[in-house]
C-alpha positions as CSV (number, residue, x, y, z in Angstrom):
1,X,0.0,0.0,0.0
2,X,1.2,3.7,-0.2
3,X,-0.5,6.5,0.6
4,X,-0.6,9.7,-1.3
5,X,-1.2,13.4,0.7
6,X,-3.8,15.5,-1.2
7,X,-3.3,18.9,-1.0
8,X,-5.4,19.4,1.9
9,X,-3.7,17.0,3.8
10,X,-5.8,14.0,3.7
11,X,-4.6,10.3,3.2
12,X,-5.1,8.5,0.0
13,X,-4.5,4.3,0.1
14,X,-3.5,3.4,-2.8
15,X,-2.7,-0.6,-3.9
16,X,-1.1,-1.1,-7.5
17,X,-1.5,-4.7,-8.9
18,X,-0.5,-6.5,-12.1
19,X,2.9,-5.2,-14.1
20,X,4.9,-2.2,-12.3
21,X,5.8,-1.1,-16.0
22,X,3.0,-1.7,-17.5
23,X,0.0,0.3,-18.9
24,X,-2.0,2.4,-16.5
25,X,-5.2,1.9,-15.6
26,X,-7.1,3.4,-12.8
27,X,-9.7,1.1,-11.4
28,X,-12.4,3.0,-9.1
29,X,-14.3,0.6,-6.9
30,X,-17.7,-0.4,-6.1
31,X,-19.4,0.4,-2.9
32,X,-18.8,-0.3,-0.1
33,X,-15.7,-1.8,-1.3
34,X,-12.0,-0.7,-0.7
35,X,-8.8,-0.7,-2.7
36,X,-8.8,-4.2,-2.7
37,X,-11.3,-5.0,-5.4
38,X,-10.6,-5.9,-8.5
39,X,-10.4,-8.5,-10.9
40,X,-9.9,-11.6,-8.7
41,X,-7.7,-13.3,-11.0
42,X,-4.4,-11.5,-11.1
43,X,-2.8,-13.2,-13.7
44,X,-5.1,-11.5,-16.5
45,X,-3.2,-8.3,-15.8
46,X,-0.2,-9.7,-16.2
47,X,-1.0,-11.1,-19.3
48,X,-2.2,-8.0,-21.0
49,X,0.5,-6.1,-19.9
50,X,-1.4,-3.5,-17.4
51,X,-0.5,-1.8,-14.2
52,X,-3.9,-1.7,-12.6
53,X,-4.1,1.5,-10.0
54,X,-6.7,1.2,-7.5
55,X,-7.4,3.5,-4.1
56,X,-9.6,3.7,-1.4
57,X,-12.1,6.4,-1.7
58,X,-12.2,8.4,1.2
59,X,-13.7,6.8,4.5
60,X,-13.2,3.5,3.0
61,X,-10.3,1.6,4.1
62,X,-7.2,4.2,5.3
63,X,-8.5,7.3,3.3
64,X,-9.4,10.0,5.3
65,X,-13.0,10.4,5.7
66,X,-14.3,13.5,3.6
67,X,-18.3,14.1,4.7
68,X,-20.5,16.0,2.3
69,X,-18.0,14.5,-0.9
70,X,-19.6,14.5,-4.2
71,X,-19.2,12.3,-6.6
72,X,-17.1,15.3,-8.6
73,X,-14.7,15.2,-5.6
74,X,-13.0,12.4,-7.0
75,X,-11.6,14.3,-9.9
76,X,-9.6,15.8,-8.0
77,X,-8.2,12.8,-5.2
78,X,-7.8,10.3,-8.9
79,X,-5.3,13.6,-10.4
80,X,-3.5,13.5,-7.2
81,X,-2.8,10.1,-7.6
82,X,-1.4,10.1,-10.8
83,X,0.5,13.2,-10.2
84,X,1.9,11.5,-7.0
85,X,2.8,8.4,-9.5
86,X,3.6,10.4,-12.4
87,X,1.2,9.5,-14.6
88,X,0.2,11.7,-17.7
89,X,-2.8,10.3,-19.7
90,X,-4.4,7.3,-19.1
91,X,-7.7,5.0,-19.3
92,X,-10.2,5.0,-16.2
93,X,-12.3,1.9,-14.7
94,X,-15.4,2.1,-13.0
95,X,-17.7,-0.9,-11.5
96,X,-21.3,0.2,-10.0
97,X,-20.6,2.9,-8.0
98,X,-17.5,3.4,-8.9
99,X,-18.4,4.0,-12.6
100,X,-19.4,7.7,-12.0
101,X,-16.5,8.4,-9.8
102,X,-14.8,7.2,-13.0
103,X,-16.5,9.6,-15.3
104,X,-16.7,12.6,-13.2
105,X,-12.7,12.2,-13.6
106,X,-13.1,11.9,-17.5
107,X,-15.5,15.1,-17.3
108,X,-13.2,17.3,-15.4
109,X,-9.7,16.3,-16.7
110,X,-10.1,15.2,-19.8
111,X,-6.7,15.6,-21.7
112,X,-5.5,12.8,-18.9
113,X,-7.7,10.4,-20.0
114,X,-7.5,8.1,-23.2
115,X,-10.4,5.8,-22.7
116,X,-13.3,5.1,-20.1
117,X,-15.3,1.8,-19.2
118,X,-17.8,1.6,-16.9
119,X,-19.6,-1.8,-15.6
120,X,-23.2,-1.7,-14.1
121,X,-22.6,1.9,-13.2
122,X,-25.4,3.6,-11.7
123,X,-26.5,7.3,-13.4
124,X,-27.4,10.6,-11.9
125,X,-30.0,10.8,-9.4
126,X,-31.6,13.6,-10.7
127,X,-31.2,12.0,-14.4
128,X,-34.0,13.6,-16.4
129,X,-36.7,11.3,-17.8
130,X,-35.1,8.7,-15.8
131,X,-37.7,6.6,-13.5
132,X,-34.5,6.1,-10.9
133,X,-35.6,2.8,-8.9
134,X,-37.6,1.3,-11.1
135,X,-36.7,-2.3,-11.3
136,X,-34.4,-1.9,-8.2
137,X,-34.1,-4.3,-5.9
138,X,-35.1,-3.5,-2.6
139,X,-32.2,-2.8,-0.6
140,X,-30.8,0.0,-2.5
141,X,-34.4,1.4,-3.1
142,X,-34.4,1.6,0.9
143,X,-31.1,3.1,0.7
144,X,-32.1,5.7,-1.7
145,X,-35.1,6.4,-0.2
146,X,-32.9,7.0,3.5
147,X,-30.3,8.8,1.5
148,X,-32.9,12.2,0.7
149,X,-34.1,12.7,4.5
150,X,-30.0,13.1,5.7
151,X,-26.3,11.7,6.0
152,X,-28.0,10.9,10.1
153,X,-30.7,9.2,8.5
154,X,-28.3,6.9,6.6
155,X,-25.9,6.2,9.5
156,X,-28.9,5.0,11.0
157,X,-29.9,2.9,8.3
158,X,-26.5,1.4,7.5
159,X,-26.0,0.4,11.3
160,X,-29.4,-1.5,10.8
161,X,-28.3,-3.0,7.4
162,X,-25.1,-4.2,9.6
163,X,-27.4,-5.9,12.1
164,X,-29.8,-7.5,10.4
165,X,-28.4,-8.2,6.9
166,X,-28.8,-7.3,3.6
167,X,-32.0,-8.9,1.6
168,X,-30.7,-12.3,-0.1
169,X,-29.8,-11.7,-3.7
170,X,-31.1,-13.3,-6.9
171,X,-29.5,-16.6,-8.1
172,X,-28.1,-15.2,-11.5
173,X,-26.1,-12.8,-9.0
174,X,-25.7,-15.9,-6.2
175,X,-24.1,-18.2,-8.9
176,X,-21.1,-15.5,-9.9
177,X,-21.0,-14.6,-5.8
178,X,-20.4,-18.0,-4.5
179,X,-17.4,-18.5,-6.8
180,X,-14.7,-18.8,-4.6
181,X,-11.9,-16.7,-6.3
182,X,-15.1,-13.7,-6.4
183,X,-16.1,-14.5,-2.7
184,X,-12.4,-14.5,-1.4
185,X,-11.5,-11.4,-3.1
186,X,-14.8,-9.4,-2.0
187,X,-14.8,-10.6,1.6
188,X,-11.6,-9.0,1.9
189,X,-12.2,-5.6,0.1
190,X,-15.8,-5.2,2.1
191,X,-13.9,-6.1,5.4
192,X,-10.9,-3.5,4.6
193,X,-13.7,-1.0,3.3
194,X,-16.1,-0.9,6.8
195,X,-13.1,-1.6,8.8
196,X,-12.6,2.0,10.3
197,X,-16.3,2.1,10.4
198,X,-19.4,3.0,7.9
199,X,-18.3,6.8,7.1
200,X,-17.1,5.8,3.4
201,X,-20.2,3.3,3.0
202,X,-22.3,6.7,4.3
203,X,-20.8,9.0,2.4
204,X,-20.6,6.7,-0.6
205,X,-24.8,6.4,-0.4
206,X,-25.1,10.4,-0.1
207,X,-23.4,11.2,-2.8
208,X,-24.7,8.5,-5.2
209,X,-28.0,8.3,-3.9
210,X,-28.6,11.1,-2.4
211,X,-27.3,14.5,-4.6
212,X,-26.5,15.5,-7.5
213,X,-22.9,14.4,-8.9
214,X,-22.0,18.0,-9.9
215,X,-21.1,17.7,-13.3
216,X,-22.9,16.7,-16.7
217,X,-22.2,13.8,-18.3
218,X,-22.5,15.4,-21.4
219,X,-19.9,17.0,-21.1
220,X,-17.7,14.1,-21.7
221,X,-16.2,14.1,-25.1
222,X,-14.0,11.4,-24.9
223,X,-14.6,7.5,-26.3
224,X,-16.6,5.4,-23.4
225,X,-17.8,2.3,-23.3
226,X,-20.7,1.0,-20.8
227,X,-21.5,-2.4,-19.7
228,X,-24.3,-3.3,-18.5
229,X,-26.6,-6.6,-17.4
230,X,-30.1,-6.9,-18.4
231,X,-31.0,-9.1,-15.5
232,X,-29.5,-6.6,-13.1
233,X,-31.6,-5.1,-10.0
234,X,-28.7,-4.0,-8.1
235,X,-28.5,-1.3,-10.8
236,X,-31.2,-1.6,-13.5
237,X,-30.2,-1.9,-16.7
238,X,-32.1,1.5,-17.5
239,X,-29.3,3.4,-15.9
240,X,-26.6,2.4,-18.1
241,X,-28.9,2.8,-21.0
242,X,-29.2,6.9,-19.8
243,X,-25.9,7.0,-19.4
244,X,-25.1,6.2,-23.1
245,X,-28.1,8.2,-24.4
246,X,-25.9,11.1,-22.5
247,X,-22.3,10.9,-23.3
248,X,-21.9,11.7,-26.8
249,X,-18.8,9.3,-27.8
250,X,-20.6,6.3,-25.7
251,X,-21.3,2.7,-26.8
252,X,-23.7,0.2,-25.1
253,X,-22.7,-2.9,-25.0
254,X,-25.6,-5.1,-22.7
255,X,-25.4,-9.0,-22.0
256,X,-28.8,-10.4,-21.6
257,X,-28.0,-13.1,-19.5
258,X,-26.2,-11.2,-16.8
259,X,-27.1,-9.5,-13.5
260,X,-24.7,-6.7,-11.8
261,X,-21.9,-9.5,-10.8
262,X,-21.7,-9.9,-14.5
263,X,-19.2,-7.5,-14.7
264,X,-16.4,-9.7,-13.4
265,X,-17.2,-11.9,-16.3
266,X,-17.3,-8.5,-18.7
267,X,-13.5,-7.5,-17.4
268,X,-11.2,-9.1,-19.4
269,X,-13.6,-7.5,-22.8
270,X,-12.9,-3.9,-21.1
271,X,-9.3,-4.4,-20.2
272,X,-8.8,-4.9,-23.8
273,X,-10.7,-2.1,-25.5
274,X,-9.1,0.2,-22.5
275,X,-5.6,-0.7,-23.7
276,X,-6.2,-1.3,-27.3
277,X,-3.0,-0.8,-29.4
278,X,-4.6,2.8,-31.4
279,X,-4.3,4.3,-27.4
280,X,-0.8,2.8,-26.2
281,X,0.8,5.3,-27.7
282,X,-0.9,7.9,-26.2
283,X,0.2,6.6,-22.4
284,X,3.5,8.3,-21.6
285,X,5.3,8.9,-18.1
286,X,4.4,12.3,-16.7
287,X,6.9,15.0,-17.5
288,X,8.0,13.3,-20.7
């Protein structure tokens, strides 16, 4: 692990996994996960050659806690990072909510980025002519719900969720859970993400659930591809759908077989459009 200082003094944890020399991708996770997620098999980013980045957003494992973070706040801790590992331009990876923590980078900086994927990433909240939690399962529709009245409100409701459990999943997302390579690897990121407490697993469900993201994905010029499952309730298959209706340079790809654990499945397909030979080029050391 190594931990980068923003410039406001907070702590970033960031992990680095597959080939030190490789090319740069930075991963954004799902929530609540940590820096620890990822692609369980490692070996796939050794084989194509990639230096996968990830970090824990902050509250989540040892990042400093940042209450009343937008999702647009990430722009600025993912720049840090690269600046602190002097990376110029690379591609940027988001997984359900880390998708628009992914894109609100691409938004705001975009000469550093060559190319984005996002898996099962949820959209805005206030997407127009988006019906929000329709066809969401019930859990995050609670969560959503709790995440308008107040960050107390969801402390509350996340301390409950703790207690009792969350509702049992469906078996398209059971039968990619209970694989053990999937289940090893998210055990351990969940643990390291709630391990200082809920604050990144609050803060996290405010700002995704709960706000606006504070920038337009619109706005995003750059080449994006989206993934998305149609059996997914975790995140409806509607929201990734919006998305690339929104982003002008977006593709759809959907896999009609799939829920939201389908993206693990979907991986390896991104990896390889993110580092496609036409964008190599493009990746240089920062400085050069």
């Amino acid at each position: 692990m190594r931990e980068v200082i923003t410039d406001n003094g907070r702590i970033l944890a960031v992990e680095e996994w597959g080939v030190p020399t490789g090319i740069p991708v930075v991963y954004l996770h799902g929530s609540p996960m940590s820096r620890l997620a990822r692609y369980p098999d490692e070996s796939l980013f050794r084989r194509l050659g990639v230096r996968l980045i990830t970090y824990d957003r902050p509250g989540f494992g040892y990042s400093t806690p940042r209450e009343g973070r937008r999702v647009v706040d990430a722009a600025a801790d993912v720049a840090a990072i690269a600046d602190a590992l002097g990376l110029n331009r690379f591609a940027v990876f988001g997984v359900s909510g880390g998708g628009p923590h992914a894109l609100a980078f691409a938004a705001l900086h975009p000469g550093r980025v060559t190319r984005v994927g996002v898996l099962a990433s949820l959209a805005p909240r206030d997407a127009a002519g988006l019906d929000w939690t329709a066809g969401m399962n019930e859990g995050n529709c609670r969560s959503a719900a709790v995440a308008l009245t107040g960050r107390r409100a969801v402390v509350e409701h996340l301390a409950t969720v703790g207690t009792a459990g969350l509702p049992p999943l469906p078996d398209v997302e059971q039968a990619v859970l209970s694989r053990p390579d999937v289940s090893a690897m998210l055990g351990a990121a969940f643990a390291e993400a709630v391990r200082p407490g809920l604050d990144g697993w609050v803060d996290d469900v405010m700002a995704l659930f709960g706000t606006e993201w504070g920038f337009d994905p619109a706005a995003i010029s750059l080449p994006v591809r989206i993934w998305h499952g149609d059996l997914g309730t975790l995140v409806p298959p509607a929201h990734g759908a919006w998305l690339a209706s929104r982003i002008p340079a977006a593709t759809l790809r959907t896999q009609a077989d799939a829920g939201h654990a389908g993206h693990f499945d979907a991986t390896p397909d991104m990896l390889g459009w993110l580092i496609d030979d036409a964008e190599r080029a493009a990746v240089t050391p920062h400085g050069r």
